[in-house]
TIRONU-250286 format. One record per residue (C-alpha): x negated, y, z. Coordinates in Angstrom, 2 decimals, always signed. Layout:
% residues N
X,Y,Z $
...
This chain:
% residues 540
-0.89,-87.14,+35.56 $
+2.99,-87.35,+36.52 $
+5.20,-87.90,+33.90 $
+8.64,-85.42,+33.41 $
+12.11,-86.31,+32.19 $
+13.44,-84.39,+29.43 $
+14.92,-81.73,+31.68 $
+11.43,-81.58,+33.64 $
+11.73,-83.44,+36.57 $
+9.02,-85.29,+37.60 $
+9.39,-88.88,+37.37 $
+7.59,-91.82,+37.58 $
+6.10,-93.30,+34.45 $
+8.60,-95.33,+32.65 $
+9.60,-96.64,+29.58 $
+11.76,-94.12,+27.69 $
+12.45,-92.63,+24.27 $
+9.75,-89.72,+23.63 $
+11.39,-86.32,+24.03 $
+9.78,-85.02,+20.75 $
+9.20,-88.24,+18.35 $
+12.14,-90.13,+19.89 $
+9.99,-93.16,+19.80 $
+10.48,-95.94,+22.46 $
+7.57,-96.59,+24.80 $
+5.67,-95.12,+28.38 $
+5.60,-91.55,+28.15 $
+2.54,-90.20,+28.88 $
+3.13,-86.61,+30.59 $
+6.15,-83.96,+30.04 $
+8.38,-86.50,+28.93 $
+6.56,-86.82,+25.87 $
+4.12,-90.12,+24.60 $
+0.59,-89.89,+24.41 $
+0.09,-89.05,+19.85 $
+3.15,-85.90,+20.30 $
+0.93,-84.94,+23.63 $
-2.26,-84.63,+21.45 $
-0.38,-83.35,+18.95 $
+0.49,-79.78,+21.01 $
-2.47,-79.90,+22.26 $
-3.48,-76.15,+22.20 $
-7.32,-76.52,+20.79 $
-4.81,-77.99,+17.22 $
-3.68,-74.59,+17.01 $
-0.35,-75.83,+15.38 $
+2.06,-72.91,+15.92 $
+6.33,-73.54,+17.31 $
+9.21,-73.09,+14.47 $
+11.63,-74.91,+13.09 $
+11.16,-78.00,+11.09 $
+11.61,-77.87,+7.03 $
+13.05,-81.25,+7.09 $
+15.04,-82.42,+10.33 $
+15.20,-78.12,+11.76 $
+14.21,-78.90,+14.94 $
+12.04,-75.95,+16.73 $
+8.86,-78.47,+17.18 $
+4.96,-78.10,+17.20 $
+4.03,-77.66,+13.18 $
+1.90,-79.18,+10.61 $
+2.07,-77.77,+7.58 $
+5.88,-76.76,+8.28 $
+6.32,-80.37,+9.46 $
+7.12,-82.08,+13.22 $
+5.23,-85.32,+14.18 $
+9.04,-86.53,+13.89 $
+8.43,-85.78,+10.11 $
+4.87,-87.19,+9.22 $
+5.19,-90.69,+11.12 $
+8.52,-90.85,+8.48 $
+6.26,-89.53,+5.37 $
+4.00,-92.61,+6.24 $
+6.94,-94.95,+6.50 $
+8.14,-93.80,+3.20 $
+5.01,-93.81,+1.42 $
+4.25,-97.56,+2.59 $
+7.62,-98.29,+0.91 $
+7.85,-96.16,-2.01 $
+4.16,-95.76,-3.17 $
+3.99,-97.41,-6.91 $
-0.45,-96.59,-7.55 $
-3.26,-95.89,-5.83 $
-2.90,-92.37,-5.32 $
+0.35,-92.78,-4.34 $
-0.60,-94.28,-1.40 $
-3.13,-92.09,-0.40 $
-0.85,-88.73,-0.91 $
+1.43,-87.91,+2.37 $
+2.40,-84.41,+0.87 $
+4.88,-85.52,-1.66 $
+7.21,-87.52,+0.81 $
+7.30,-85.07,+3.31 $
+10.46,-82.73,+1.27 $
+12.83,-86.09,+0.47 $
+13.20,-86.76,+4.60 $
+16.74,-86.86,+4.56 $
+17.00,-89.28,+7.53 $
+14.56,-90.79,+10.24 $
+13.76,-94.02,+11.29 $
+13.15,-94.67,+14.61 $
+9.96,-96.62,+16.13 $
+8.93,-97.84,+18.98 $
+5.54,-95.62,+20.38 $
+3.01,-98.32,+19.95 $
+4.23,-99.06,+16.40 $
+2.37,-96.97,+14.22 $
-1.02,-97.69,+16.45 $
-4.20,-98.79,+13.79 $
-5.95,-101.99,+14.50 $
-9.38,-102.58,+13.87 $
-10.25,-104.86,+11.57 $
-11.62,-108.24,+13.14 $
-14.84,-108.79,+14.12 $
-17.34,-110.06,+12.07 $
-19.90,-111.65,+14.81 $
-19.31,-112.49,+18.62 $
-19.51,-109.42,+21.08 $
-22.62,-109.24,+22.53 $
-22.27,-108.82,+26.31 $
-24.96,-106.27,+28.25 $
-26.78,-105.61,+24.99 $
-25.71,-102.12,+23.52 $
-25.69,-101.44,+19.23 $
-25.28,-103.62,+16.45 $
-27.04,-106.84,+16.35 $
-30.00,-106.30,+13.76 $
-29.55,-107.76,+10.64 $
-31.18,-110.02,+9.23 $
-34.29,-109.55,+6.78 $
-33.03,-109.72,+3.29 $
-34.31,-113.17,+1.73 $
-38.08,-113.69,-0.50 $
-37.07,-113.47,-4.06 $
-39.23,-112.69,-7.18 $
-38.79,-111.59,-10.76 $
-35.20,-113.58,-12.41 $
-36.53,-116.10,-15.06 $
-36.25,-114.26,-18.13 $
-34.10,-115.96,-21.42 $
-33.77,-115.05,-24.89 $
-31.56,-112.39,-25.19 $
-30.07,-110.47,-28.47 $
-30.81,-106.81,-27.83 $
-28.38,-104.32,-28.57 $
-27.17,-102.93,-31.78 $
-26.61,-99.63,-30.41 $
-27.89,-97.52,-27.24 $
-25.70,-97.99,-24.20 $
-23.64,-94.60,-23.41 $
-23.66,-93.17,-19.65 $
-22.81,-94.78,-16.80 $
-21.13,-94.13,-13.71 $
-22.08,-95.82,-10.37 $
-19.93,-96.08,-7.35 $
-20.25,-98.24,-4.55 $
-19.65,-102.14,-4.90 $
-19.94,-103.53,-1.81 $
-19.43,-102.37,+1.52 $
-23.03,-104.29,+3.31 $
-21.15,-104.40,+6.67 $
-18.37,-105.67,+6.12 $
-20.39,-109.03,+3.79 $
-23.08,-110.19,+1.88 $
-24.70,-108.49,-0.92 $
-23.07,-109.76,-4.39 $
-24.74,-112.94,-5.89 $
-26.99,-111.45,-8.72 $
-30.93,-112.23,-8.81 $
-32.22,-108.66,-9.98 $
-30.13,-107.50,-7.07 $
-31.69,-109.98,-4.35 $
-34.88,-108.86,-5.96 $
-34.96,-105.09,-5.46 $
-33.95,-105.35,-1.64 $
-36.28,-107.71,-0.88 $
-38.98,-105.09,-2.31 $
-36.67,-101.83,-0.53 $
-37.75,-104.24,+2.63 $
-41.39,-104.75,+2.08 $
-41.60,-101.30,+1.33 $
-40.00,-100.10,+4.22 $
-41.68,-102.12,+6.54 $
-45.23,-101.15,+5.31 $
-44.51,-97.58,+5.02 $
-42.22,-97.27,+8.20 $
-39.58,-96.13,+7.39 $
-36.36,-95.05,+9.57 $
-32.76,-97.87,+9.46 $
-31.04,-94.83,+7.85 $
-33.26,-94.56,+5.35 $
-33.57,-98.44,+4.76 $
-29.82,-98.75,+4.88 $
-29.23,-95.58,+2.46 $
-32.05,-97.36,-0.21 $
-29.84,-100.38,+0.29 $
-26.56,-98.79,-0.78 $
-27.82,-97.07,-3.69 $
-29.76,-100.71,-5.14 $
-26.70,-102.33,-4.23 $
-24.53,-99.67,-6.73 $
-27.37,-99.82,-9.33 $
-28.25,-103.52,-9.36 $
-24.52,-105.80,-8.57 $
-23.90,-106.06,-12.44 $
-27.31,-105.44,-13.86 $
-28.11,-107.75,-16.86 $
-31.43,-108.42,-18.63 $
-32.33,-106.65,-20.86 $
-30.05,-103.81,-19.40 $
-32.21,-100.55,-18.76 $
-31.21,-98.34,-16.07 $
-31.54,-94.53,-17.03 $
-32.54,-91.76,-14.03 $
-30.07,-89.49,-15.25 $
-27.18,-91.84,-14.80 $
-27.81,-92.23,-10.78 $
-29.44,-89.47,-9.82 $
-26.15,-88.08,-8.03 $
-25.65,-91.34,-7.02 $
-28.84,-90.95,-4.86 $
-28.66,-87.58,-3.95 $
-25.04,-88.50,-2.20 $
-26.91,-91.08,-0.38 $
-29.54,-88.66,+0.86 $
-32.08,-90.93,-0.36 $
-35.45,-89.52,-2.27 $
-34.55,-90.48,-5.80 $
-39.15,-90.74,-6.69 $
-38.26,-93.81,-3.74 $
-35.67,-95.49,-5.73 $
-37.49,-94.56,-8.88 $
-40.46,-96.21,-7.35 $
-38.58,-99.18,-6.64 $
-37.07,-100.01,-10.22 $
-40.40,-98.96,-12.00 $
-41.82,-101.99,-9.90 $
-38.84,-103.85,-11.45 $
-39.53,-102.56,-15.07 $
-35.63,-102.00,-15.52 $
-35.93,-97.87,-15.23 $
-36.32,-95.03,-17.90 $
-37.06,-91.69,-16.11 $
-35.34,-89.42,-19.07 $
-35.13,-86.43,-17.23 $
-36.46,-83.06,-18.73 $
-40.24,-81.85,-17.73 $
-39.53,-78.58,-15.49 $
-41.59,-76.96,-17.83 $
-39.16,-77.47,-20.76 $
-36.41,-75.71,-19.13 $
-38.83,-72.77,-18.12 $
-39.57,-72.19,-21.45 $
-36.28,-72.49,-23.33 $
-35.38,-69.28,-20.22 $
-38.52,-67.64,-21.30 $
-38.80,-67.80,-24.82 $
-34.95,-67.44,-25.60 $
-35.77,-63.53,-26.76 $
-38.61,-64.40,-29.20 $
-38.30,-65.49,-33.12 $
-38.00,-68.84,-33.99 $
-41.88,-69.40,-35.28 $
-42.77,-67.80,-32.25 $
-40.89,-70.28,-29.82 $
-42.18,-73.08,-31.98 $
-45.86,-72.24,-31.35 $
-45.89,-71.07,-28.23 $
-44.22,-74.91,-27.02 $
-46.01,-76.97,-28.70 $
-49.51,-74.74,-26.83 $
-48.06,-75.13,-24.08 $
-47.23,-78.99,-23.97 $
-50.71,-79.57,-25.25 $
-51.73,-77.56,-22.13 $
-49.96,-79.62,-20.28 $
-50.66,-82.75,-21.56 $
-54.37,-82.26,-22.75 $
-55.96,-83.13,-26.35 $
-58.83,-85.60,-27.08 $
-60.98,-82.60,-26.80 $
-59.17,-80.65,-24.08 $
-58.24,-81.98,-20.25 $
-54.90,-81.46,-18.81 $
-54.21,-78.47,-16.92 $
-52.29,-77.88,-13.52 $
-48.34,-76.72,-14.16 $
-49.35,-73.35,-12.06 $
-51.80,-72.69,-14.58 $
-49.86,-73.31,-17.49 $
-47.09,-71.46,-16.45 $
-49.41,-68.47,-15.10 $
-50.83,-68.51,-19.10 $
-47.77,-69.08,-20.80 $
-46.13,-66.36,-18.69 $
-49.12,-63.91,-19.66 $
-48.72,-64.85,-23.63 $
-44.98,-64.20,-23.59 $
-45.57,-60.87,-22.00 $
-47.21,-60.05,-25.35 $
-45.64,-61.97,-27.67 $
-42.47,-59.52,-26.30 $
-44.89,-56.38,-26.68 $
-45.31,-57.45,-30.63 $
-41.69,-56.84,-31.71 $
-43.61,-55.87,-35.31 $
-44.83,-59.25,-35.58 $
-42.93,-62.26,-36.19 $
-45.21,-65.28,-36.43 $
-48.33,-65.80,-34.57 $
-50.60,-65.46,-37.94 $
-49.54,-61.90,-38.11 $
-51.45,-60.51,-34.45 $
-54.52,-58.28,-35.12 $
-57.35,-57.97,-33.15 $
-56.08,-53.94,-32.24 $
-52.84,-55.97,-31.47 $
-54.69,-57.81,-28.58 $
-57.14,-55.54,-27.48 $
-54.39,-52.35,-27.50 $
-51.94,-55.08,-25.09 $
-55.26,-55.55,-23.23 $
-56.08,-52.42,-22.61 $
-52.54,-51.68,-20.80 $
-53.35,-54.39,-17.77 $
-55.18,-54.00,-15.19 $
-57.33,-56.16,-12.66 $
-55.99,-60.06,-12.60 $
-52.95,-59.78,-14.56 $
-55.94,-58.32,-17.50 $
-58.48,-61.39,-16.60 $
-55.48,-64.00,-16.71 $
-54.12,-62.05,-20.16 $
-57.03,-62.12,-21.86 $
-57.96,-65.99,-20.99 $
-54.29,-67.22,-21.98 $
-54.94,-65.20,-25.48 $
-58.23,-66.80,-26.18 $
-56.83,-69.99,-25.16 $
-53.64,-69.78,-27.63 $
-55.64,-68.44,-30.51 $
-58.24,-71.00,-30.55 $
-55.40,-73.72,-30.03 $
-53.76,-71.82,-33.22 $
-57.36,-72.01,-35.37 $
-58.03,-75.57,-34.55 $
-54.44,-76.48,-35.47 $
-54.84,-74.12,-38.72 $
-51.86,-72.00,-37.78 $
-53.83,-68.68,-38.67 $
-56.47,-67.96,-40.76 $
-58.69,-66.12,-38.28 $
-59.30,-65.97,-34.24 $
-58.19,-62.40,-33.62 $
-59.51,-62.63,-29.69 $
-63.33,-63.88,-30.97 $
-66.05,-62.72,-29.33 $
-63.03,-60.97,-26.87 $
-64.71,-60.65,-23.43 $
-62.69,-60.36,-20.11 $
-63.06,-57.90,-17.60 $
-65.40,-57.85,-15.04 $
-63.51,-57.54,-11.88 $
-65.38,-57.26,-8.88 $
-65.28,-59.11,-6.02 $
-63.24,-57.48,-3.01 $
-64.76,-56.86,+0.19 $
-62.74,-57.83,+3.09 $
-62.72,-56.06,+6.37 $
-62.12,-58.19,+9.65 $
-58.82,-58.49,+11.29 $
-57.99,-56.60,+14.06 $
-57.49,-58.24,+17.63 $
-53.97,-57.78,+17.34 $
-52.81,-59.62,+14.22 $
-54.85,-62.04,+15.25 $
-52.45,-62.33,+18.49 $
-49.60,-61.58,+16.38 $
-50.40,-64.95,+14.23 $
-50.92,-67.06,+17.22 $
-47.64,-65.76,+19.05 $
-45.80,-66.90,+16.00 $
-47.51,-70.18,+15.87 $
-44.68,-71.65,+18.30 $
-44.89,-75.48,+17.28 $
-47.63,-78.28,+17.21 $
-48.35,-78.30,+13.39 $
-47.93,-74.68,+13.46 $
-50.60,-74.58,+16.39 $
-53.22,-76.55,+14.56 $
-53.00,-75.35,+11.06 $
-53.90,-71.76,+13.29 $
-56.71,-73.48,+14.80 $
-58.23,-74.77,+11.60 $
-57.94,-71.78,+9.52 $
-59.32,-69.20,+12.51 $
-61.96,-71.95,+14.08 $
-63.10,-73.94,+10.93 $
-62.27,-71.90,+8.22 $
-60.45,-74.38,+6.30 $
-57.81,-74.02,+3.25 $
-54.14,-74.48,+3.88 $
-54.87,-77.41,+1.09 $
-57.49,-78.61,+2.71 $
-55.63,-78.70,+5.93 $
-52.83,-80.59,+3.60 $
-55.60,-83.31,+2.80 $
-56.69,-84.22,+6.05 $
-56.44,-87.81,+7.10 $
-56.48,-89.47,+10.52 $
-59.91,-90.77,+9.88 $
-61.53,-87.41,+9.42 $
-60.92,-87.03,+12.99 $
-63.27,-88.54,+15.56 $
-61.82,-87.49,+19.17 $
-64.14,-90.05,+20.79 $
-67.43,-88.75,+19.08 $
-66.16,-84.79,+18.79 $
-66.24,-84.72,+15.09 $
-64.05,-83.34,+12.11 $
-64.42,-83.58,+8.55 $
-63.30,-81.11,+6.08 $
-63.54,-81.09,+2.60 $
-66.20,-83.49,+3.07 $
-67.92,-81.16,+5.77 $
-68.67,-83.00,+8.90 $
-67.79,-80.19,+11.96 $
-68.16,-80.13,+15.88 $
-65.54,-80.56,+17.36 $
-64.88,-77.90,+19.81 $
-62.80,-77.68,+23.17 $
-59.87,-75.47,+21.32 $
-59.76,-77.82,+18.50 $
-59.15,-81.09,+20.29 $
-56.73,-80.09,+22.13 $
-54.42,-78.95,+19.05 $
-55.23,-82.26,+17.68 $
-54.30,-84.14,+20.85 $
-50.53,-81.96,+20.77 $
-50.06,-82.87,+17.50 $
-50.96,-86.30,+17.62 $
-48.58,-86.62,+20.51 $
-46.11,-85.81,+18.96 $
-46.48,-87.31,+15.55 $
-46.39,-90.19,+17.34 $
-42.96,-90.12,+19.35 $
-41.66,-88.22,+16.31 $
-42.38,-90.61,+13.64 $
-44.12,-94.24,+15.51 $
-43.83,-96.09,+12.58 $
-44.89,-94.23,+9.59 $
-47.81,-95.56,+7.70 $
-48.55,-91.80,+5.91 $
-52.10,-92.02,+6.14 $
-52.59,-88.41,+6.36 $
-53.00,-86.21,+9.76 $
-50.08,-83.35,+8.85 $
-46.70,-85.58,+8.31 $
-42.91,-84.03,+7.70 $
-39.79,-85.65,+7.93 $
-39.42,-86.18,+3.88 $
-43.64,-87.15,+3.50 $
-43.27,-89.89,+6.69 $
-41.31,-92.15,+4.48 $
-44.35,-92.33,+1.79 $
-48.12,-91.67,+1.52 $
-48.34,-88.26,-0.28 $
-49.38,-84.93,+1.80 $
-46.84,-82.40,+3.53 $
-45.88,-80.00,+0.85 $
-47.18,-76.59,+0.39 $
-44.02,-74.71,+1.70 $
-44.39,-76.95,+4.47 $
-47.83,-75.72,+5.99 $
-46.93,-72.59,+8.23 $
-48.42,-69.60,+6.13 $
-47.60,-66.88,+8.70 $
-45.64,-64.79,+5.83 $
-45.36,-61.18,+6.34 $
-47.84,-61.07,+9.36 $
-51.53,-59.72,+8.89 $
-52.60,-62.91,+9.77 $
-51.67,-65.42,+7.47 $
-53.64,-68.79,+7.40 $
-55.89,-67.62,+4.06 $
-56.57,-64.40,+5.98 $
-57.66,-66.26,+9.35 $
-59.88,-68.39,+6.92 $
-61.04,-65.18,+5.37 $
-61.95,-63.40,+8.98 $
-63.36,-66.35,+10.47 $
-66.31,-67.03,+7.48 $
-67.17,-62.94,+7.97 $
-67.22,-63.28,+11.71 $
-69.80,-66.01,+11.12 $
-71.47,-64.20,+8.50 $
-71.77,-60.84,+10.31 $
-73.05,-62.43,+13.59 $
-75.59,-64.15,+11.92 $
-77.04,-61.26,+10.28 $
-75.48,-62.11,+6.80 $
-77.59,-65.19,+6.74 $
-76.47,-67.24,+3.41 $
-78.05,-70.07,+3.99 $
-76.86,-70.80,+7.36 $
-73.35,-70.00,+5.82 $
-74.22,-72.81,+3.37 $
-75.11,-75.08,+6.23 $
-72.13,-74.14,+8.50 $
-68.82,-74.45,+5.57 $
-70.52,-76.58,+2.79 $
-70.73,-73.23,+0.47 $
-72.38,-73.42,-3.03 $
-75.53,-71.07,-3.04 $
-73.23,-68.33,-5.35 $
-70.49,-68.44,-2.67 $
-72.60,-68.02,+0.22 $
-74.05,-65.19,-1.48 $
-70.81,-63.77,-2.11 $
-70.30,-63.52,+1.93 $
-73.04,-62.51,+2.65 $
-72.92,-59.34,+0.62 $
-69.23,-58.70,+2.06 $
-71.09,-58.91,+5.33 $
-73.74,-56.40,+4.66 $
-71.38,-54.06,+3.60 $
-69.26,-54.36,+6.84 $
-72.72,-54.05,+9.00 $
-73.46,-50.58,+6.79 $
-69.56,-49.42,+5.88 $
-66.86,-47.93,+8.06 $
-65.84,-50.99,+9.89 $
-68.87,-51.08,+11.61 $
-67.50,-50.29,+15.01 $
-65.39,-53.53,+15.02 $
-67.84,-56.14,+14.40 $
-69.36,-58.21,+16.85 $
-72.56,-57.64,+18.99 $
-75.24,-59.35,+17.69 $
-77.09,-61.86,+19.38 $
């Protein structure tokens, strides 16, 4: 590109003063050097007017000519007193009284100096090396504290490529077990890199017997997009970590409970923890279940505004609430009652079980009709992804759970000897099937080569460990017809209907129990008899 004098003739490239920065230097095109060139550049979108410090009619930043904010640097470099001083350009920018004049290359930043020779023909950083073996520190006598440390903030230490790691022995530790880890569970350099940051913030100045608290750097590790159960994993292997965070339960129930009295709130917790937890005569129970119960109790605790401690509920209290639900919300009612009142009893918090000898509805089973033909194409359309592909396969060829699609590992599948196992239920393996598997495989393979998840369904977040895909993570097909419970659903009656509602072949073919096979079989019979009999199958 031709460069132009001030008056715009073109002229060959010389060494001049810039037409809008005055600086000295080669001009790079219409008499102007090559930062004020940029600096109109029209995809800036920095509008013409007149300057608020020298009034010259220049491009604008913020009211302010390049002329301007190459001085504001100057002045700030000279002036600034603290550290945000010199970070701060703003502030100089209305005491211009005067400019300084520069030549063009002046003000160009130099990169810092290399650290290692330039590698010639070989693109990237060189690899680093492996951080050195190093075990547990040799532990001294130490005087514990008098008093509990307060909170602590971490913030980055070191800068790992710019130097070393800082000399401390707990420190050398942890990334030597961030390594092993990473190399036996395959994990990605970002990931390795971000683990090292965070153990590098955590561990520089950690002390025996210093403990380090979850609370204190879990927005430390969320800001270096690392999974803090990873780094929690790590410094539990150290035995330097305190997980103090709140249960999610805890929180729920402060929300829930915040209308109810105060004895009421106090019960209800402590049933619920021990739900949680278990009892030396009860076993834990899952967090969906406890919340499903405690949400059904505190449904008519609320109903009870008469009553204001738990030894105060009648039996006509319970069985009037009862009697106002219907179908599963009833069933799940009347179990959380029982379950709360003979927690109460055995804890002597009331002098009688009002729900004894309080039976549960008996809700029949539902009988399913098949799916049409078209939300079964409707569900496969929307399958538009490997995983999504195969979990559609499973559910509408073998029948099989979304968790029990969650729990498969690679060993369950035998492509050489056309075999799958399921929940423990060895399967054929059919055309349809193995070529789903071969997809996915494909691509779990060029997507993640070095993961060491043992399981067949892998994610981005589950590659890095050895835990199953979550639950939000299996395609469910939401708002279709289809979804993967239904195509499980359709695919046992299809079986069941063309075998003549057979329930021992059903037992055979999906592993049923002899009461669940019965179950299907009856749904069958009913669809051979009913109004759906026009869609079934021809019999053999």
């Amino acid at each position: 590109m031709a460069a132009r004098d001030h008056d715009g003739t073109v002229v060959p490239r010389t060494v001049t003063s810039c037409a809008d920065c005055f600086a000295w230097g080669l001009t790079y095109a219409q008499g102007v050097c090559l930062p004020c060139y940029n600096f109109a550049a029209p995809h800036k979108g920095y509008p013409s007017g007149e300057c608020a410090a020298c009034a010259r009619v220049q491009r604008l930043k913020q009211r302010y000519c390049r002329l301007c904010w190459c001085q504001a640097r100057d002045e700030r470099a000279r002036l600034a007193s603290d550290a945000r001083s010199a970070v701060l350009l703003a502030p100089y920018l209305a005491g211009i009284r005067w400019q300084q004049l520069f030549l063009s290359l002046s003000d160009r930043r130099q990169p810092p100096p290399r650290t290692a020779p330039r590698r010639y023909g070989t693109k990237g950083r060189p690899p680093k090396q492996p951080p050195p073996h190093a075990g547990r520190p040799r532990s001294a006598w130490l005087q514990e504290p008098l008093l509990p440390p307060g909170p602590r903030h971490y913030r980055a230490a070191v800068d790992l490529r710019a130097g070393p790691p800082p000399d401390n022995p707990w420190l050398a530790w942890g990334l030597h077990l961030a390594h092993t880890t990473a190399e036996a569970r395959g994990w990605e350099p970002t990931a390795q890199r971000a683990m090292q940051r965070v153990l590098v913030m955590l561990l520089a100045g950690h002390r025996e017997p210093d403990r380090i608290r979850v609370s204190d750097f879990a927005p430390v590790a969320a800001r270096q997009y690392i999974n803090l159960d990873y780094v929690i994993e790590i410094l539990t292997a150290m035995d330097i970590v305190d997980d103090d965070r709140p249960a999610s339960l805890e929180g729920w129930l402060a929300t829930r409970l915040a209308g109810l009295p105060g004895p009421w709130r106090r019960d209800l917790s402590s049933w619920a923890r021990t739900l949680r937890d278990g009892s030396p005569r009860s076993r834990p129970r899952n967090y969906s279940t406890v919340r499903a119960y405690a949400a059904a109790v505190i449904d008519a605790a609320a109903s009870w505004t008469q009553r204001d401690h738990l030894r105060e509920v009648t039996r006509e209290d319970v069985q009037t609430y009862v009697a106002t639900l219907h179908g599963r919300r009833r069933e799940t009612a009347t179990t959380a009652l029982r379950s709360l009142f003979r927690w109460a009893k055995t804890n002597k918090l009331v002098f009688r079980n009002p729900t004894r000898g309080l039976r549960g509805p008996n809700v029949p089973d539902p009988i399913w009709p098949l799916l049409a033909p078209d939300d079964i194409s409707a569900s496969v359309t929307a399958a538009s992804t490997p995983q999504a592909r195969l979990c559609v396969v499973l559910a509408a060829v073998h029948a099989a759970r979304p968790g029990q699609i969650r729990a498969l590992h690679l060993d369950d599948v035998d492509l050489a000897g056309r075999r799958i196992t399921i929940a423990g239920n060895t399967r054929p393996l059919d055309n349809l099937t193995a070529q789903a598997l071969l997809d996915w495989l494909t691509y779990r393979r060029e997507r993640w080569p070095n993961t060491a998840n043992p399981h067949l369904l892998v994610s981005t977040a589950s590659a890095l460990g050895l835990a199953p895909v979550s639950a939000t993570w299996i395609l469910n097909l939401r708002g279709l017809p289809g979804t993967l419970e239904r195509l499980r659903i359709d695919r046992q009656l299809e079986e069941a209907v063309t075998t003549g509602a057979d329930p021992l072949h059903l037992a055979a073919v999906f592993g049923f129990s002899e009461g669940t096979a019965i179950r299907w079989a009856t749904n069958a019979r009913e669809l051979i008899g009913g109004p759906h009999a026009d869609r079934l199958p021809e019999l053999p």
